[in-house]
ROKOLKOL-120670 format. One line per 2 residues: number of its first residue (from 1); their letters; for each residue x, y, z of C-alpha. Coordinates in steps of 0.1 Angstrom, whole numbers. Example, Ala and Ser with C-alpha at 12.3 -4.5 7.8 and 13.67 -1.06 7.14 Angstrom:
<recs>
1	as	123,-45,78  137,-11,71
</recs>
This chain:
<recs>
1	xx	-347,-4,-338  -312,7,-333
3	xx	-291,9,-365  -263,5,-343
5	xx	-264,-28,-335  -277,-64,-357
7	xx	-307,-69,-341  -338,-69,-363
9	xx	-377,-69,-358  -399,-77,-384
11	xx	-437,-76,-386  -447,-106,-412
13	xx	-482,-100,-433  -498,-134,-448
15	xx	-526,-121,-471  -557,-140,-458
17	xx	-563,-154,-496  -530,-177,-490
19	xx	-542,-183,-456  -576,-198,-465
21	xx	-562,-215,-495  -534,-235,-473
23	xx	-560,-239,-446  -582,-256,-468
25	xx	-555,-271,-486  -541,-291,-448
27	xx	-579,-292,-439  -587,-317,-470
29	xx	-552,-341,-460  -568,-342,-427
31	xx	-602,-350,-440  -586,-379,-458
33	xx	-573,-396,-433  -596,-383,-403
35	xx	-615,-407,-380  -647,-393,-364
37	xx	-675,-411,-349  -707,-419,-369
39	xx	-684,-412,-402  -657,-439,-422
41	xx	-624,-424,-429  -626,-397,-453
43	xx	-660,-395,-456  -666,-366,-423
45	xx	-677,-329,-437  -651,-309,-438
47	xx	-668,-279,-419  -663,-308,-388
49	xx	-631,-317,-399  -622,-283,-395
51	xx	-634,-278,-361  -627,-308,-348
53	xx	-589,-305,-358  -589,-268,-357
55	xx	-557,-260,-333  -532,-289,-357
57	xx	-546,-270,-390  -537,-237,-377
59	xx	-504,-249,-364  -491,-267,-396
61	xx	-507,-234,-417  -483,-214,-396
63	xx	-457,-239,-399  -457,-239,-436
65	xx	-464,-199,-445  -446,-181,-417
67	xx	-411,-193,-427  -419,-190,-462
69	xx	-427,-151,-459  -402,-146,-436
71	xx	-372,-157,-464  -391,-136,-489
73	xx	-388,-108,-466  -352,-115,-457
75	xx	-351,-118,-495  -358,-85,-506
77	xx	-338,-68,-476  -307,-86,-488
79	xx	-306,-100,-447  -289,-130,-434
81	xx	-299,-143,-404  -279,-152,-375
83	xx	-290,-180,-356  -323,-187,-352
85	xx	-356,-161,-352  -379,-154,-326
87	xx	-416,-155,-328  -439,-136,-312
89	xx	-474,-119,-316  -495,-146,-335
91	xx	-526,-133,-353  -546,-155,-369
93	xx	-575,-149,-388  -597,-176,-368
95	xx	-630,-150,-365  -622,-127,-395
97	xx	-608,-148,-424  -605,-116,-444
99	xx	-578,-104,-428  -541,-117,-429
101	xx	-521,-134,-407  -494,-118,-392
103	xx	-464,-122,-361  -433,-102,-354
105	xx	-401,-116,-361  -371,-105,-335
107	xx	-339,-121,-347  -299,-105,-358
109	xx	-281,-102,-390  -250,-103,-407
111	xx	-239,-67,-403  -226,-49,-437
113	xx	-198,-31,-437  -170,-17,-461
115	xx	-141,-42,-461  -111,-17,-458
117	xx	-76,-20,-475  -59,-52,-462
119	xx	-29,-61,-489  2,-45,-481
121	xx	-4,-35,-442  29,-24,-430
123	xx	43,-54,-400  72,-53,-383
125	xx	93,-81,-371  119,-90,-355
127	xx	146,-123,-366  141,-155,-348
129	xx	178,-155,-332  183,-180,-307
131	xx	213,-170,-281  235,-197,-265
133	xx	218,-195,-232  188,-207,-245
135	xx	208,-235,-265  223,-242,-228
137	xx	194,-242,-212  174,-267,-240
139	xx	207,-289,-234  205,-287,-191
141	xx	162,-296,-200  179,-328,-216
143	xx	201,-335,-188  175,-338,-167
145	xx	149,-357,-186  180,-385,-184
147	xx	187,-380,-151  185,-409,-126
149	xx	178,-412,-88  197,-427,-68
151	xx	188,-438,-26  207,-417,-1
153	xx	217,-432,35  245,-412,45
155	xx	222,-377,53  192,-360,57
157	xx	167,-350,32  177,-317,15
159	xx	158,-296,-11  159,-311,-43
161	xx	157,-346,-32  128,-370,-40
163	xx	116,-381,-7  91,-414,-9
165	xx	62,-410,16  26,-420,28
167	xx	5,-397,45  -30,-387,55
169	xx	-51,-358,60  -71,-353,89
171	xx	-99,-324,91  -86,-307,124
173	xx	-125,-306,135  -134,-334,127
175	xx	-103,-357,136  -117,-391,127
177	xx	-125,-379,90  -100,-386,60
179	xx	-97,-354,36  -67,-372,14
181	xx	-49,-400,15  -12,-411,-4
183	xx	6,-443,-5  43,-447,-20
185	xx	43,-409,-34  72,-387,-44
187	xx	75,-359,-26  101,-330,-44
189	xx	112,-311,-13  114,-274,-30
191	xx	95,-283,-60  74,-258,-76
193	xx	45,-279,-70  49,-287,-34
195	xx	35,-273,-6  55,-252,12
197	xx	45,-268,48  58,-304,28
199	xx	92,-289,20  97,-272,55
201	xx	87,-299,76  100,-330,57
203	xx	136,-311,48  160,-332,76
205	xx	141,-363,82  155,-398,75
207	xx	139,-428,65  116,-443,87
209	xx	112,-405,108  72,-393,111
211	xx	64,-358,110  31,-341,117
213	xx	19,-313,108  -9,-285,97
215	xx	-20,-269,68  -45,-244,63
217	xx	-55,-237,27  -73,-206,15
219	xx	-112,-205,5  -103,-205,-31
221	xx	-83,-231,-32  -84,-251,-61
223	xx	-91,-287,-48  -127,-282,-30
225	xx	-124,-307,-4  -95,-288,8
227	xx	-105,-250,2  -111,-230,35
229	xx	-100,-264,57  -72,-270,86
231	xx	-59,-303,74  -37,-320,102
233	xx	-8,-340,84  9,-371,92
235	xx	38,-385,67  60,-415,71
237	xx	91,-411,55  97,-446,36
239	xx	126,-434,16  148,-403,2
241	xx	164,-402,-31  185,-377,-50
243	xx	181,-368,-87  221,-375,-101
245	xx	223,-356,-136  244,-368,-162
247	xx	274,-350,-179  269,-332,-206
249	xx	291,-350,-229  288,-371,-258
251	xx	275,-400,-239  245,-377,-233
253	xx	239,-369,-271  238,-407,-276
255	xx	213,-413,-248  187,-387,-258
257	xx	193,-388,-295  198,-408,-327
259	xx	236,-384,-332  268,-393,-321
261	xx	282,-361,-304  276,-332,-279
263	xx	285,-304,-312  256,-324,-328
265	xx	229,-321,-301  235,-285,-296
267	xx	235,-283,-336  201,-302,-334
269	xx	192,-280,-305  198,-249,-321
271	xx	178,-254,-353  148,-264,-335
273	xx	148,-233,-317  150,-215,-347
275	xx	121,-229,-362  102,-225,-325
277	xx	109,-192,-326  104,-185,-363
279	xx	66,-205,-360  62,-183,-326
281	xx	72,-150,-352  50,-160,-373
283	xx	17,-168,-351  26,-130,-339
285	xx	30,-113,-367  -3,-124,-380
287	xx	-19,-114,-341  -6,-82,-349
289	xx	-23,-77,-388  -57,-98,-372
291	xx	-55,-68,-346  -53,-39,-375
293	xx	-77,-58,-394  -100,-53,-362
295	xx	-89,-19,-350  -97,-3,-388
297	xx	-136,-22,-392  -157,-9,-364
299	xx	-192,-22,-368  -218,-41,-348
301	xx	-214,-76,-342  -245,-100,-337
303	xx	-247,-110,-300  -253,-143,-306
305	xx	-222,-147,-320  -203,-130,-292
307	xx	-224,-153,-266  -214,-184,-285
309	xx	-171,-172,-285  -179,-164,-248
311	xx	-190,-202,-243  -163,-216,-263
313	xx	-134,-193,-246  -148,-209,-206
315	xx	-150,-243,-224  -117,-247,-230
317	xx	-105,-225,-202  -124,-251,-182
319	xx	-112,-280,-201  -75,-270,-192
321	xx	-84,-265,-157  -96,-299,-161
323	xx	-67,-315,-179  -44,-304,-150
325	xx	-66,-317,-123  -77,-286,-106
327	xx	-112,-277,-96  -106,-238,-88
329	xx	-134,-215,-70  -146,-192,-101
331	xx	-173,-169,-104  -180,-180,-137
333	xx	-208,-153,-146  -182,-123,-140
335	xx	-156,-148,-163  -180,-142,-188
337	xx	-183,-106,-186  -152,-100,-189
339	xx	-143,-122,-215  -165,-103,-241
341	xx	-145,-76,-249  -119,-100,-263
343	xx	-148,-125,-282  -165,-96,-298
345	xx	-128,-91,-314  -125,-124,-323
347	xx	-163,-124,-339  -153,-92,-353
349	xx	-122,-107,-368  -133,-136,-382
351	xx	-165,-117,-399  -134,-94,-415
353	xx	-109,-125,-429  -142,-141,-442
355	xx	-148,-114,-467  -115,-111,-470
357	xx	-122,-153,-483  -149,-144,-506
359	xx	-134,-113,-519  -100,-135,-528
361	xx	-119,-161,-536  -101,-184,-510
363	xx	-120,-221,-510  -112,-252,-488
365	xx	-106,-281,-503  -118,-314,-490
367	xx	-82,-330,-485  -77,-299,-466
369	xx	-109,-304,-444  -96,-343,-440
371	xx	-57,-331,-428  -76,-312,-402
373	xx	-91,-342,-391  -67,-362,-386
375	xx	-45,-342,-371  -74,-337,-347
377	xx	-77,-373,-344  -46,-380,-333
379	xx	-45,-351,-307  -78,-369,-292
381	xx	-61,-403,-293  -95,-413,-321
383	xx	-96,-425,-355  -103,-403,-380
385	xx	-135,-422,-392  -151,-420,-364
387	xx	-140,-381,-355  -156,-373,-394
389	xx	-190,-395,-382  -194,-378,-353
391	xx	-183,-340,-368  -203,-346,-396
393	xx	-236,-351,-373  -228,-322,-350
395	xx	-223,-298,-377  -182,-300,-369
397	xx	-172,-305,-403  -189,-273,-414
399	xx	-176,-254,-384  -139,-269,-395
401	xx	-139,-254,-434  -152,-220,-420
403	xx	-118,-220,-396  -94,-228,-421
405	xx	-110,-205,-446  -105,-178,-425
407	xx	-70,-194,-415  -61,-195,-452
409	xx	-76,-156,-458  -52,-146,-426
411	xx	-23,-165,-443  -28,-141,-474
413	xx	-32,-107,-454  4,-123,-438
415	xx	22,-131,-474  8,-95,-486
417	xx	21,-75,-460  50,-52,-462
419	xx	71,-68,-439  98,-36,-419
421	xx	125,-56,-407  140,-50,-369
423	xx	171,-57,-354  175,-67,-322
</recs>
């Protein structure tokens, strides 16, 4: 077997002596309890117990000695097994009952390695400044979160107005089916989420005009109904509106705040920043010690745990695809592929911060565990009762101390490092 990697093969031996005595031992519990014609129950031979229930007495000898010798072994290698063993080659000693039984064990390990020096890693950073233009462009982000529409009679449509229309989608080979359909819906002529064809065609049209049109959309697209189609168009114009912003004055501090003046909002503005960019700082600085951590412990990683960080990365890839309501064409098999690389680092990182843990002696305590729910909780709109029933049978709970263990051992590399300060 290759040292290389984790994976292991073992060849378990149960002497036959332990064999015969568990045989006979699960042989007599059946003879107990057996029913066999011509006999009352309990009273059968056991030579006809034994070969009338011969494949369930082998099967619950193997269930009861294989895993049992397979921890001893495990034992005196000083192994811990990832995930869950594979079985193969059953011997058992069904025609010879002096020899032992035996099967090979295929399964991974932990790997071993030398944690390397991790207190005082050199990290550069630079200050969390915030420049006015930022400040000004938080404050315009205000503006228009208050800003109000307002119907427009005396022109055209123009980019940048909200322009109220129903439509429908035709398939332009099949003209009597309905691909989409919208009633009373805001189209934003310009908008970075509107079709180009919407913009071009609807820019100049009053209320009441109709305007028909195609659109081809590419095979990938990411609604399916639509990918690869001609969809012919027809939109009635019902209304266009156009956003009005409001000064930025005081009036506007008062409207999207609890404070009283303009100096205060940008104040406000400013200080949140700060601490944006200070938590963004900080989430990078400790990317960049995760990354020497990684880059100065090369050793194997047990696939298993690289397959499972695969799954989780396209589960919530997918899930954010599915949070914003698109259904894109993806090979998902070459997703996979290529998303290893970056899950063995991850496995490989998290393996390092978890000695890291035990060396420090970094624990999790149970408020801890219960902040984490809730917080979770709220994110997922559930109480935190029933989030810590539902963790606690799916092995959640478990899987949330191991994170912020790690979390909390990456927190200490961060407070240890030896921090080179860079200006701008």
């Amino acid at each position: 077997m290759d040292s290389q990697d984790c994976k292991r093969e073992l060849v378990i031996d149960v002497p036959a002596d332990v064999v015969q005595r568990e045989a006979l031992r699960v042989a007599s519990q059946y003879a107990r309890v057996a029913r066999l014609p011509g006999f009352r129950p309990g009273r059968a031979p056991s030579s006809l117990v034994r070969r009338r229930f011969k494949d369930e007495i082998k099967s619950e000898v193997v269930q009861a000695l294989v895993p049992k010798f397979f921890k001893t072994s495990l034992d005196d290698r000083r192994w811990v097994v990832v995930g869950e063993p594979e079985f193969q080659d059953l011997k058992f000693p069904d025609e010879q009952p002096d020899q032992p039984l035996t099967v090979k064990a295929t399964f991974e390990i932990y790997p071993e390695f030398e944690l390397k020096e991790y207190r005082g890693l050199e990290l550069e950073e630079k200050p969390a400044t915030v420049s006015e233009a930022e400040v000004d462009e938080a404050l315009e982000a205000a503006r228009e979160e208050a800003a109000i529409t307002e119907v427009v009679t005396d022109r055209p449509a123009q980019d940048g107005d909200y322009v109220g229309v129903d439509y429908q989608g035709h398939d332009s080979k099949e003209p009597d089916k309905v691909l989409v359909e919208r009633h009373e819906t805001q189209v934003l002529l310009g908008g970075q989420g509107t079709l180009p064809a919407f913009t071009e065609n609807l820019r100049g049209t009053n209320a009441g005009d109709v305007r028909t049109f195609e659109v081809t959309y590419p095979e990938g697209f990411a609604g399916r109904r639509l990918a690869g189609k001609t969809v012919i168009y027809r939109v009635q114009v019902e209304s266009i509106k156009s956003k009005v912003l409001p000064p930025l004055d005081d009036e506007l501090a008062k409207s999207v705040s609890d404070l009283s003046t303009l100096e205060e909002l940008r104040a406000k503005v400013r200080k949140d920043l700060e601490e944006v960019h200070e938590r963004r700082r900080e989430r990078e600085a400790k990317r960049a010690l995760l990354d020497k951590l990684v880059e100065a412990h090369q050793f194997p990683v047990p696939e298993v745990l690289v397959d499972e960080q695969v799954r989780r990365r396209i589960e919530t890839f997918a899930s954010e695809l599915a949070r914003q309501g698109l259904e894109p064409d993806i090979d998902w098999r070459k997703l996979s592929e290529e998303s290893r690389p970056d899950a063995e680092k991850d496995v490989r990182g998290k393996l390092i911060l978890e000695k890291i843990a035990e060396r420090e002696n970094i624990e999790v305590t149970d408020a801890e565990v219960d902040e984490t729910i809730r917080e979770l909780a709220e994110s997922q709109h559930e109480t935190p009762a029933a989030l810590k029933t539902r963790l606690t049978g799916s092995g959640g709970l478990a899987r949330i101390e191991s994170t912020r263990r790690t979390q909390k051992a990456l927190d200490f590399v961060y407070r240890n490092a030896q921090v080179i300060r860079k200006s701008e």
